[in-house]
N, C-alpha and C positions, 0 to 999 in steps of 0.2 A: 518358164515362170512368167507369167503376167506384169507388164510393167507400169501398170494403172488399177488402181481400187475405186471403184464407187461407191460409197454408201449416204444417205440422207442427207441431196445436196452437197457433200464433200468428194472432191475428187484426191488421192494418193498417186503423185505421179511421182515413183523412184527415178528415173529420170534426171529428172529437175530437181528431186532430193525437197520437194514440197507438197506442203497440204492447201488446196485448192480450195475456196470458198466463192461463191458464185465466180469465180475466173480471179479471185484475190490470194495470195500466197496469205498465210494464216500468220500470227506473230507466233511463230517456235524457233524452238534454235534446232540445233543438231541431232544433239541428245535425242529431243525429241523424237526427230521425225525419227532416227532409228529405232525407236522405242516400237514406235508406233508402226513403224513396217514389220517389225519382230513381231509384234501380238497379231498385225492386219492379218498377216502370210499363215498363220495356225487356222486360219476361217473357223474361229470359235472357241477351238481348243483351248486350254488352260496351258499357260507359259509360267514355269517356275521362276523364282526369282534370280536362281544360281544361273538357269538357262539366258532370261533378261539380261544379267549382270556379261557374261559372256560373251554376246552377241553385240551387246552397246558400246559394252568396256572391255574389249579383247585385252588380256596382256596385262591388264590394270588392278592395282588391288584398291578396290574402294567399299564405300561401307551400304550396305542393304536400304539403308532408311532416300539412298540417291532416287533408289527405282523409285521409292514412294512419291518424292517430290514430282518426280518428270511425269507420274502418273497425274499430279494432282494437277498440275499442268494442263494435260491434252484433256483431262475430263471439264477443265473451264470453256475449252474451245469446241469440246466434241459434245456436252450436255452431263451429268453426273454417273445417266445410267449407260452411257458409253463403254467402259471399264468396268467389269465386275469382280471385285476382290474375293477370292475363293480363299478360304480362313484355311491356312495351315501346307496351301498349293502354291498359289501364287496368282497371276492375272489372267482374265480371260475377254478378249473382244466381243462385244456381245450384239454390238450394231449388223442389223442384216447387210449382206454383202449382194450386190449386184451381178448377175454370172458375165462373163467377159463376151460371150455372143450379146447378151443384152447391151454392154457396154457398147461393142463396136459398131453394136446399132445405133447407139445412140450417141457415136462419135462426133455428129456432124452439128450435133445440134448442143454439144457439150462447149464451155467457154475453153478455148485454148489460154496457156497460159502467156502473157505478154512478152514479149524477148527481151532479155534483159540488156539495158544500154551498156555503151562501155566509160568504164570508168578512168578517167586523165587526173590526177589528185595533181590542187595546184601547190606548187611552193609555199614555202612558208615564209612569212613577211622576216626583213633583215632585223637583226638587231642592230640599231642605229646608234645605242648609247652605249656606256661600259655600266655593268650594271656595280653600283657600289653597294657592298655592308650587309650581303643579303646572301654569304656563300651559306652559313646553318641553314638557313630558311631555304637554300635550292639546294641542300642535300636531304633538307627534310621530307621535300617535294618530291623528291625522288625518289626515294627509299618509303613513302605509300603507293607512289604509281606502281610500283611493283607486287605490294600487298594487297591493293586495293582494286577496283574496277571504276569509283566514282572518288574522286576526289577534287572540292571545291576548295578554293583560293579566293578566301572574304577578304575586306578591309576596308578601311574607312575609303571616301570620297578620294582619290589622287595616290594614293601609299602607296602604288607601284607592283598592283595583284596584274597586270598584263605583262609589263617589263618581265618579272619574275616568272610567271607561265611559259612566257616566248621564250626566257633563256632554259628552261627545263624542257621545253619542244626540239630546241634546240640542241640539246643534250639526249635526245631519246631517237632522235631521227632514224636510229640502226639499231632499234630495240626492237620492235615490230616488222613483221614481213613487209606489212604494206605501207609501214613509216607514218607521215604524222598528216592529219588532216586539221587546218584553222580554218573556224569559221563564225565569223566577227556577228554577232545575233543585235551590233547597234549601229546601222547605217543612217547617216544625215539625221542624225541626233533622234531616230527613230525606230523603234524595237520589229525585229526582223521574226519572223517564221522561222522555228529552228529546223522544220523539214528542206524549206525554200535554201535558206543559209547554208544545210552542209549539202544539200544536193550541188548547188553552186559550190562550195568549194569543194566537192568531187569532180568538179571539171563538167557537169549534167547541161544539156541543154533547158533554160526555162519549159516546164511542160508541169501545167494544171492538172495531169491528170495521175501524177507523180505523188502518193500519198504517204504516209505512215508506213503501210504495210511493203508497200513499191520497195522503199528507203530501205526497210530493216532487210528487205529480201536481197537488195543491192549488197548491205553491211556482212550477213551475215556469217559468208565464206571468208570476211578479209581478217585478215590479224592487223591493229590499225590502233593509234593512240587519238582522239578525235577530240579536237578541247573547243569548247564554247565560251569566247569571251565576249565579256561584256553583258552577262544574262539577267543584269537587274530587270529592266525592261519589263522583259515579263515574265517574273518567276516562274507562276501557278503553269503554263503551258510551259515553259524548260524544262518545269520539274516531271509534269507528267511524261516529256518526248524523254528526258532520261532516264526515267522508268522504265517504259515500252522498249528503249534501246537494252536496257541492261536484262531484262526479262528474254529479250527477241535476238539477241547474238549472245556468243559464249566467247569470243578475242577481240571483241574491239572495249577500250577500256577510256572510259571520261575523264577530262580533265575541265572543271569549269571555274570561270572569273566572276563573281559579283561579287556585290554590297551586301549581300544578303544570303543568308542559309538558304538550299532548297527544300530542307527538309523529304530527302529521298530514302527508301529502306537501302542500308548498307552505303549510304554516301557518306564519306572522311573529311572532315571539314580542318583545313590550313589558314589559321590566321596570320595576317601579314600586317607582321609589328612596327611602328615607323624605325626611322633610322636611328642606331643608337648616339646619342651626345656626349662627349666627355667630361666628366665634372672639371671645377675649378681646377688651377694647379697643374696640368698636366703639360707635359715636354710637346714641340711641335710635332714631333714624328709621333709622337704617343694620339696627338691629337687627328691625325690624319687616317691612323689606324679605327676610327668611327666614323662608319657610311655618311653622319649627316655632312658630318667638314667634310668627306672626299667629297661625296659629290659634289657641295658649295663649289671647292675650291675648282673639281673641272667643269661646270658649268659657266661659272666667271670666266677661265682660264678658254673656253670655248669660244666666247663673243671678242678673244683677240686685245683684250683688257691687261696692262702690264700688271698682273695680281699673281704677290706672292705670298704665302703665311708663312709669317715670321715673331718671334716675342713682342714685336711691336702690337699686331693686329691681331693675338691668336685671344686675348679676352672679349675681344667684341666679337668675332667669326666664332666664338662659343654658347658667348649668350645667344646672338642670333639664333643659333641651332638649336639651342636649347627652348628659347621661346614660340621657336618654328614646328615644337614636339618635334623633331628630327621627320617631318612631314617630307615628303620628298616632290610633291606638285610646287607646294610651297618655295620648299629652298630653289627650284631651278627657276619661279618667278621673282622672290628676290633677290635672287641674281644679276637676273634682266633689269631689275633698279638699281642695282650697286655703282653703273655710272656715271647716274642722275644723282643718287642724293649721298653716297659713299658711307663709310661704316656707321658711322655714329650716328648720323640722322636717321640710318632706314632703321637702328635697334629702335630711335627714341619715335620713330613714326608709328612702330607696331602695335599699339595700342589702336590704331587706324587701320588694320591690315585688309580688310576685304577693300579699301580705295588703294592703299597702297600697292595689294599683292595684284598688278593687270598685268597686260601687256604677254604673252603668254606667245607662244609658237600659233604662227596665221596657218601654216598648212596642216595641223589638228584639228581636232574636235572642239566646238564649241565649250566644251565643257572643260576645257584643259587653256583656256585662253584668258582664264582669270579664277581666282581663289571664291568669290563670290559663286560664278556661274555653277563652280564643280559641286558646292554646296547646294544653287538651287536643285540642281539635278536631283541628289540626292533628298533634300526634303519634299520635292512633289512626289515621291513615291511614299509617302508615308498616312498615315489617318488621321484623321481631326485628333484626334486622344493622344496620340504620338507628337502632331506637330507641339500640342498644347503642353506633354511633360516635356519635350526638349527645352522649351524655351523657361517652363520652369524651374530646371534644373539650372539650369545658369548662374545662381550665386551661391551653391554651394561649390567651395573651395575645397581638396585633398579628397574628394567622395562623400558618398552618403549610402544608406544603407537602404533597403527598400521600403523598410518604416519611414525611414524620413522622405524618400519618394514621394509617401503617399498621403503625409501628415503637410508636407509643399503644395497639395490638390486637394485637402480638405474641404476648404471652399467651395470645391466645384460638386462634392458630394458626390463625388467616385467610388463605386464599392472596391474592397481590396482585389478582387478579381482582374476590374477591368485596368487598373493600376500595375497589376504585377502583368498581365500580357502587351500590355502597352510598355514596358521596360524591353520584354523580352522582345518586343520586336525592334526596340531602338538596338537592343544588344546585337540581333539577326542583320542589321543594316549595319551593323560594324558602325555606330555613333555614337555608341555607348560600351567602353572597355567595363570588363570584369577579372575580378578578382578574389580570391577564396573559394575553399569549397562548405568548408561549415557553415560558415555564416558572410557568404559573396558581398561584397563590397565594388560598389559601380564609381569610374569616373569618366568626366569628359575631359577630351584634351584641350589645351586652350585653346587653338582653332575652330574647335565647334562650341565651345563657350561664347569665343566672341561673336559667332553667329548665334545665338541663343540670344544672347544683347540686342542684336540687331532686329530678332525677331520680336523681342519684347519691344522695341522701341517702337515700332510700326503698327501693332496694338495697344497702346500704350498701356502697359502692365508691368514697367519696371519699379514703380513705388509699390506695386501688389507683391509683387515675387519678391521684393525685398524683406519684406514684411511678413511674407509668410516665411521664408525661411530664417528670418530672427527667432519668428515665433516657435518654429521647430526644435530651431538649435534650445532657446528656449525650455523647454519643455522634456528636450532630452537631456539637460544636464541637471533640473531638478530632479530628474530620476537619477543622474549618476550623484547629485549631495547625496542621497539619502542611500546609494550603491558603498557608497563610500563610507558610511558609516559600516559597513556588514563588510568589504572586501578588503583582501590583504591589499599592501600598495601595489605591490608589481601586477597582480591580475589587473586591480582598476585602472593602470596606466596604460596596461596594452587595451583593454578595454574603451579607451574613453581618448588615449592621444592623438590615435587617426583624427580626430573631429578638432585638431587645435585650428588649420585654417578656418574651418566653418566656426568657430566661434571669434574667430579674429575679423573674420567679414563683418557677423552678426554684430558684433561689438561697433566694427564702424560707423555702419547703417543707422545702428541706436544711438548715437552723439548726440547728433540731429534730429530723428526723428520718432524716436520711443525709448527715451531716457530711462523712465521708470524697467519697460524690459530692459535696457542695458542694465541696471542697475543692480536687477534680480540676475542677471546673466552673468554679472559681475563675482557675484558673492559666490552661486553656484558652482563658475568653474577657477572659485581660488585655489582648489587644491590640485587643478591641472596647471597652472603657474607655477604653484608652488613645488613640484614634483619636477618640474620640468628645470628648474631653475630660471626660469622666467619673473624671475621678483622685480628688475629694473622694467620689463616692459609692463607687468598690474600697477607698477610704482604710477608711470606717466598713463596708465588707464585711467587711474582711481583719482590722479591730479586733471582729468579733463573734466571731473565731475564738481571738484570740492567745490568751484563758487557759484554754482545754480542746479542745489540740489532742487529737485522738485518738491513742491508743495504735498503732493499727492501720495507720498511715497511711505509703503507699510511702514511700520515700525520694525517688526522684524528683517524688512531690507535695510532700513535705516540703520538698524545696531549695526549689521554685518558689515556695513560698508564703511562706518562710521572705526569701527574696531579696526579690520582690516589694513585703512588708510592708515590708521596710527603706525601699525603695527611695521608697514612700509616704512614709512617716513622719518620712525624711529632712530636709525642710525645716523642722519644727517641733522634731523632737527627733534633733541629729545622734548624742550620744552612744548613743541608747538604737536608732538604726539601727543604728551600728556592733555592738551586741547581736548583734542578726538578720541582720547580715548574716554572721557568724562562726558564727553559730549554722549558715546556709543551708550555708557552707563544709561547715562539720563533717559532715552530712547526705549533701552528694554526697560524699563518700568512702566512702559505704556504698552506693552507687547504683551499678550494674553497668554502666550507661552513660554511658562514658567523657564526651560532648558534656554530660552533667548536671555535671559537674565544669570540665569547660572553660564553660560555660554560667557558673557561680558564681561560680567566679574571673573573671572579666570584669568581670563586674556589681560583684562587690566594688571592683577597681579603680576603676571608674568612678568609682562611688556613695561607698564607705566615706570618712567626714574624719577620722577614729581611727588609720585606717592607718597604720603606720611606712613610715619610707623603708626599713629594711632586710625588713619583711614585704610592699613591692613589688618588692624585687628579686626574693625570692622566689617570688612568684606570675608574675611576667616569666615566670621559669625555667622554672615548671610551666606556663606557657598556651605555652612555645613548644615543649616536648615533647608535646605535647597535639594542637597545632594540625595535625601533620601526618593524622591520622587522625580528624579532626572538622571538618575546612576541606573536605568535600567538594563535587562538583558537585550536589548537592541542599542544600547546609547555605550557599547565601549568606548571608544574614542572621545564619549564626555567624560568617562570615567578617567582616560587618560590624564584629562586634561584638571580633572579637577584634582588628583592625587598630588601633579605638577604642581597645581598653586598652592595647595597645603603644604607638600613639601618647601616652596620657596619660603613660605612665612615663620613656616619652623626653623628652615636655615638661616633666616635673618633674626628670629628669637631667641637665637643659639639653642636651639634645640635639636640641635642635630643628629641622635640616635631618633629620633620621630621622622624627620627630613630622610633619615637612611631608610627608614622600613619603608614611605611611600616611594621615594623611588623606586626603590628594588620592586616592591609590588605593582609599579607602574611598569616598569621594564620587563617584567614578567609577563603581564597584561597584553603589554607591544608585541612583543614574542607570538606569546598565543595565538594574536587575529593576522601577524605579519605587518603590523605598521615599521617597516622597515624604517622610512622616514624619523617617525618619532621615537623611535629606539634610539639613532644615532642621535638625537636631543637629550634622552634621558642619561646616557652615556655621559656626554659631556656636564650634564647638570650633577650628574654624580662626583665627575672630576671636581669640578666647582666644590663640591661640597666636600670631598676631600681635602681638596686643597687649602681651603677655609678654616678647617676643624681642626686641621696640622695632625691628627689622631686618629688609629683603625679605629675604621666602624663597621661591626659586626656583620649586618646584611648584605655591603658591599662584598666584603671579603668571603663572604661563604658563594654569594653569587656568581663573582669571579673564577673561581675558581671551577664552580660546578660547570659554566659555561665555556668556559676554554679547553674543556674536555670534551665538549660535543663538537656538530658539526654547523660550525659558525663561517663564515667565507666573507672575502672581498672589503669592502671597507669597513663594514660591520666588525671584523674581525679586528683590523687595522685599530677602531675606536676602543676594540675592548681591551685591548693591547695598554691600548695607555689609560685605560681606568686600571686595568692590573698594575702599573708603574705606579701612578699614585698609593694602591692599595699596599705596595710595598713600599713604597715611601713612607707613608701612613706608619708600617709596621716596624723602622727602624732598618729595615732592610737592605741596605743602599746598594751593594755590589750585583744584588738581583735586578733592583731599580735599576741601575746605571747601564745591566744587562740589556735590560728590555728598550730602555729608551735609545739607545742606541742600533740597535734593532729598527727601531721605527724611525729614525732618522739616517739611516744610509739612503745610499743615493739612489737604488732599487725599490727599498720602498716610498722612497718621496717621489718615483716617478709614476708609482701606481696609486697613490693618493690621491698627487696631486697636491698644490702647496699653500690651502687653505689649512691639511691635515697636519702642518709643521705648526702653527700658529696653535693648536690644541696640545701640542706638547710644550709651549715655551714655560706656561704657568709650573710645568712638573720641572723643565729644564733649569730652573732659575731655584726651584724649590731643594734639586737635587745638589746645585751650589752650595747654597746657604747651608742645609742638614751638613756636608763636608768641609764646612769651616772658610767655605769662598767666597765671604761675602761680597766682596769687591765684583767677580763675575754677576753672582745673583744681581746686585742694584743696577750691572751696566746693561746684565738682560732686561730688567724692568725700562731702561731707557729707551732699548728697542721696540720694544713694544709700542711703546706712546706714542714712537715717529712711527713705527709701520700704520696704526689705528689711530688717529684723531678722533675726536667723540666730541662735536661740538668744540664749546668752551675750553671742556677739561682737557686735561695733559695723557692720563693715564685711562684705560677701559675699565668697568668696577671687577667685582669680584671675579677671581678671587686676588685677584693685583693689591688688594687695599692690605688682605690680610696677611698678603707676604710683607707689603712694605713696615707693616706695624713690625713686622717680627727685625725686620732690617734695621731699625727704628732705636729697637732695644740692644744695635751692637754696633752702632756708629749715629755719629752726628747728623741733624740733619741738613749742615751746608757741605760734608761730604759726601751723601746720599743725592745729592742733588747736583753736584758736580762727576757724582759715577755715573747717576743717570743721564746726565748733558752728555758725555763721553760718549753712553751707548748710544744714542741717536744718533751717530756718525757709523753706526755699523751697519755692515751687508748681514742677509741673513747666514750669510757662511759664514760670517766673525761671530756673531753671537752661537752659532753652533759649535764651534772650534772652541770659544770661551766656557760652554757649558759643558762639554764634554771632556773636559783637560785633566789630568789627573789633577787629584786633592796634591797641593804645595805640601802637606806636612801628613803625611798617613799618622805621623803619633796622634793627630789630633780628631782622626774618624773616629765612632765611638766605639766604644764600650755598650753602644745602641743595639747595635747587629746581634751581639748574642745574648744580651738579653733581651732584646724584640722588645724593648720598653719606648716608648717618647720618648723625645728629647725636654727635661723638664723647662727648658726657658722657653719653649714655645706655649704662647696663650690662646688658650680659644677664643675662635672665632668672635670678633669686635661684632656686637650691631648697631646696622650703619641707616641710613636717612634716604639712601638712593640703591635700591634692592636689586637694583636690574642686572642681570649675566646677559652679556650676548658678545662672545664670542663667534667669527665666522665659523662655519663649519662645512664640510662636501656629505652630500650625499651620496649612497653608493647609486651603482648603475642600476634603474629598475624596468626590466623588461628588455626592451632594446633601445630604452632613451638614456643616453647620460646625463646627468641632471647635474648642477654647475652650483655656485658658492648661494649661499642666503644665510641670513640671521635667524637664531635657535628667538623661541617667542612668538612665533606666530601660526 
């Protein structure tokens, strides 16, 4: 048998187990060429596929569609009509064959193939550090090199994708026959030849004449793990030689380092996350157990520094780390300043960190010898379009989404195209994290924030990016008011609370410098305040504004801001709400839409304690000629709000079977669209009016009951709990009452409330005294009360406090009433719970109430009163994944 084939310019030397191209070994693997000697050696004939599979794959069970592949293969190298597929047979060579006399004639004049050199692989560079907080990430590394053939290790600028690589090379040296080959593609701060680079680190003598094909014929016998670091440099030629490598061997397998995706078929891409930080609170050994503190601490601990971490130091050595993004180039340069300016100055310098973070190891790279440089690095590889959204991106805070991306480069008049591929490649260079897969969510870390700063400042475009991103936030929380009108709470929160830093920037920005958007910004995202329990921080927003509103400003921003403020300020100073809240009135009367004036009057209702009885009849008047054309099917939430203010006026006209049915049809309402929020308001306005009436009222009682048969949960449930205690207080009921209130004040559930949700029960606590002949307890709870809530001037909070005390009124004196009350205001809230829960002193004296389910006839209905206002504190339940924290029912 022949041990060379000629045909058209191609030489087949089994031999040398290669296909010969003017005197170039071809890029095939193995497979190949035995493919290809199986069909040459038939000189024509038709090779079936079972025969192929045999001969290629001795031994082996593999599947039919292989042959096809390795066919499609040699036909790119050999021409199409090389290989003729015989339907239903299998392959047949179809290239004419040279006879072997002709061949040996033409020996002489044929290219010999080149000898191949020999190959010396050099070592692998030491691992000089200990690598910290990165074992997941190098078993992750590990366990694709074994899956995989190409697998790249991205990350931002410095986060330690070489560290990481070396120690996984490290780890693999006795996985491959021919063990691990490095070869570093960034010499003197300059992008290397990846042929030049592993030829060299094959141990190769420099020879120009050593190309692709040379390489891959050298590669192709070895079993070899071959990693390229450092391949930012020059991606587009990395990626094509790892192409060509991964096509042209079958056992050597890639492992590569950049800043950036290659975007290779069948490449696995490893992100290297920075070091993890410990939150607040944590034990020192707790704290040591996260990569960013270890390595801090052996870095310090390296330059011969007496540095221990201890309770003394372990809050600033957290923050540090945590403001460092657990960066790892970072943390081992401020290190190297820790014994220059020591803890507390380098935390309070980092606002300054590209001057601060130098000084850097002299026998590295350039790029590793200061925080700025590692940065420039990385930004000179980027596009005009890319430099320009980095540095855009820069004042949004917690993320943004690619809408808002692109709504921050409006100005520059970007189509959505060149915007979303200019992300993607921030995201490819590892300078831009993601997150999500529905709807992905981008942030930058603060280290490439404050270079984004730096780049703004040097174009000066930091009052532009500011301005555009108010403008965004802007514009995306007028979509979320009027979201908010249609979404349940808990969807809109998860929805819309990502964006609380970016409206807490936006808000800064606008103080100073576009008030009127603040203003509008203000009012739009009241109900992410409000959900969040963030009422004290809209409190001092909304107080940065009251004394130079602007001249300029809608009317309908003006109501909203004008209502709003009241509605804050309310608890501390009610006269000087009533102000703002008159003032908010006066405003929607010059606002073209009608819902801004029903909008105000509500709120007034609710909120105002100034208010007259005869300036709420009047407002009745005007919200019920109103309501027909502002109650619509998109405006629930006005509808909510407008049943609330009818309801109040009814309860303060004593018309309390009216006050019962809007409720309940308000809470119904809430229910339906999931305003979680305002359920638990209508809850408590129900108690209130319970408690006020002293008397079952129909709608509660059927409603209660219907709904504690379903599926109610969490504090929701908690509140309906004790409108049920009322309703059977209401009914004469008291052992069932005494039941449930008791219930809700063990120490289990006041640790799942929370102890806003005891203050909603003291009005029933005090009420369940009195119904059991306690009046002495009832009046001392009423004293507690007044000390725990000051309200201004007054002593006591309004209803329904007034209309116990009338009832108290009518069974003692009132210089005894006023010295039980003096009394309670020396109590803890466990004396007033222990006093309201005590058995009745005299059971002859319970009633005769309980089985007749009648009233108690000395109790009067509800007094009306001159100052209409409820607000009792209240808890929100948990909605989504925010806890939302104490605020005032009314707003």
């Amino acid at each position: 048998m022949t041990s060379r084939y000629r045909f058209e310019g191609f030489v087949l030397d089994l031999t040398a187990r290669a296909l010969l191209a003017d005197g170039v070994p071809a890029p095939l693997s193995g497979r190949q060429i035995d493919l290809l000697v199986a069909l040459v050696s038939e000189r024509g004939a038709v090779v079936s596929k079972n025969d192929l599979l045999n001969r290629v794959w001795p031994g082996q069970v593999v599947e039919e569609n292989n042959a096809a592949v390795h066919v499609s293969a040699l036909r790119r190298v050999l021409g199409r009509e090389s290989i003729v597929t015989v339907t239903g047979q299998g392959y047949r060579f179809a290239l004419p064959l040279i006879d072997e006399d002709d061949a040996a004639a033409d020996a002489s004049q044929s290219a010999s193939p080149a000898p191949v050199p020999a190959v010396r692989v050099r070592g692998l560079p030491s691992l000089s550090v200990t690598v910290h907080g990165r074992d997941h990430d190098l078993q992750t590394l590990l366990s694709r090199l074994v899956r995989h053939r190409l697998v790249t290790v991205v990350g931002a600028p410095g986060i330690g994708k070489s560290t990481l690589a070396l120690a996984c090379a490290h780890e693999r040296r006795q996985a491959n026959r021919d063990g691990v080959v490095w070869a570093d593609l960034l010499q003197g701060g300059q992008p290397q030849d990846p042929v030049a680079a592993v030829a060299a680190a094959l141990g190769l003598e420099p020879d120009p004449a050593l190309g692709l094909p040379g390489l891959l014929a050298l590669l192709r016998p070895m079993s070899v793990l071959l990693v390229l670091d450092n391949a930012e440099g020059d991606a587009d030629r990395v990626a094509a030689f790892c192409h060509a490598l991964i096509e042209g061997t079958e056992d050597v397998t890639l492992m590569v380092t950049s800043r950036r995706v290659l975007r290779v078929p069948g490449e696995r891409v490893l992100r290297t996350p920075p070091l993890s930080a410990p939150p607040p609170g944590r034990s020192v050994d707790e704290a040591l157990g996260h990569g960013a503190v270890a390595l801090l601490v052996d870095r310090v601990r390296a330059q011969g520094l007496p540095f221990s971490l201890g309770q003394h130091n372990l809050d600033q050595v957290t923050t540090l780390c945590r403001r460092l993004d657990g960066h790892p180039l970072a943390l081992q340069l401020a290190a190297g300043r820790l014994a220059t300016f020591g803890l507390d100055s380098l935390c309070e310098r980092l606002n300054d960190r590209y001057r601060l973070l130098t000084r850097g190891t002299q026998a590295g790279p350039r790029r590793h010898q200061s925080l700025r440089a590692c940065m420039d690095d990385s930004h000179a590889l980027l596009s005009e379009v890319e430099r320009l959204m980095l540095r855009r991106l820069e004042p949004f805070e917690g993320g943004f989404t690619l809408e808002m991306a692109a709504a921050a480069l409006s100005d520059r008049q970007l189509d959505a195209w060149t915007v979303a591929e200019a992300l993607e490649g921030l995201v490819d260079h590892s300078l831009i994290q993601v997150e999500g897969d529905d709807r992905p969510r981008y942030e930058l870390l603060e280290s490439i924030r404050a270079y984004g700063l730096l780049q703004l400042e040097e174009h000066g475009e930091v009052h532009l990016a500011r301005h555009m991103h108010a403008y965004t936030v802007s514009q995306l929380f007028e979509r979320a008011a009027r979201a908010f009108e249609m979404m349940p709470d808990e969807r809109w929160v998860v929805e819309f609370a990502p964006e609380l830093g970016n409206v807490r920037a936006a808000l800064d920005w606008c103080v100073e410098h576009a008030p009127v958007m603040g203003l509008g910004l203000l009012a739009h995202a009241a109900p992410l305040f409000e959900l969040l329990g963030l009422r004290d921080e809209a409190g001092w927003r909304h107080a940065a504004y009251e004394n130079e509103l602007p001249h300029d400003l809608p009317p309908e921003t003006l109501t909203r801001f004008c209502i709003d403020h009241a509605s804050l300020m309310l608890p501390q100073d009610p006269v000087g709400a009533g102000v703002w809240f008159r003032r908010g009135l006066r405003a929607s009367r010059t606002a073209d839409d009608p819902s801004v004036r029903y909008r105000a009057l509500c709120r007034q209702v609710l909120g105002d304690r100034e208010i007259s009885r005869a300036a709420l009849r009047h407002a009745m008047g005007e919200m019920t000629a109103l309501a027909g054309p502002c109650e619509g099917p998109q405006a629930e939430r006005l509808r909510l709000l407008g049943l609330a203010a009818r309801a109040h006026v009814w309860r303060v006209e004593g018309q309390a079977a009216e006050a019962d049915k809007a409720l309940c049809a308000s809470l119904r309402l809430a229910r339906e669209i999931g305003a979680t929020a305002w359920l638990m308001d209508d809850l408590q306005r129900l108690i209130t009016l319970l408690v006020g009436h002293g008397r079952s009222l129909p709608c509660a009682s059927v409603l209660v009951r219907e709904w504690e048969a379903g599926p109610v949960e969490g504090a929701v449930r908690q509140r309906l709990r004790a409108c049920r205690a009322a309703v059977l207080l209401a009914e004469g009921r008291l052992r069932e009452a005494r039941a449930v209130l008791e219930l809700l004040t063990a120490h289990e559930a006041r640790g799942q409330a929370g102890p806003e949700e005891l203050q909603v029960c003291m009005p029933l606590l005090a009420w369940l005294a009195f119904a059991e002949g306690r009046e002495r307890e009832a009046a001392q709870i009423t004293g507690r009360v007044a000390a725990a809530w000051p309200q201004g001037g007054r002593q006591c909070p309004d209803a329904p406090w007034d209309a116990l005390l009338q009832r108290l009124r009518m069974r003692m004196d009132d210089l005894q009433l006023a010295d039980l009350r003096e009394a309670g205001r020396q109590w803890m809230t466990s004396d007033a719970l222990a006093a309201a829960l005590a058995p009745p002193e005299d059971p002859a004296r319970e009633p005769t109430r309980e089985s007749s389910r009648e009233p108690a006839r000395d109790l009067p209905r509800e007094l009306p009163r001159e100052s209409p206002r409820e607000s009792p504190p209240r808890t929100l339940p948990v909605l989504g994944i925010i806890d939302v924290d104490k605020r005032w029912v009314g707003g």
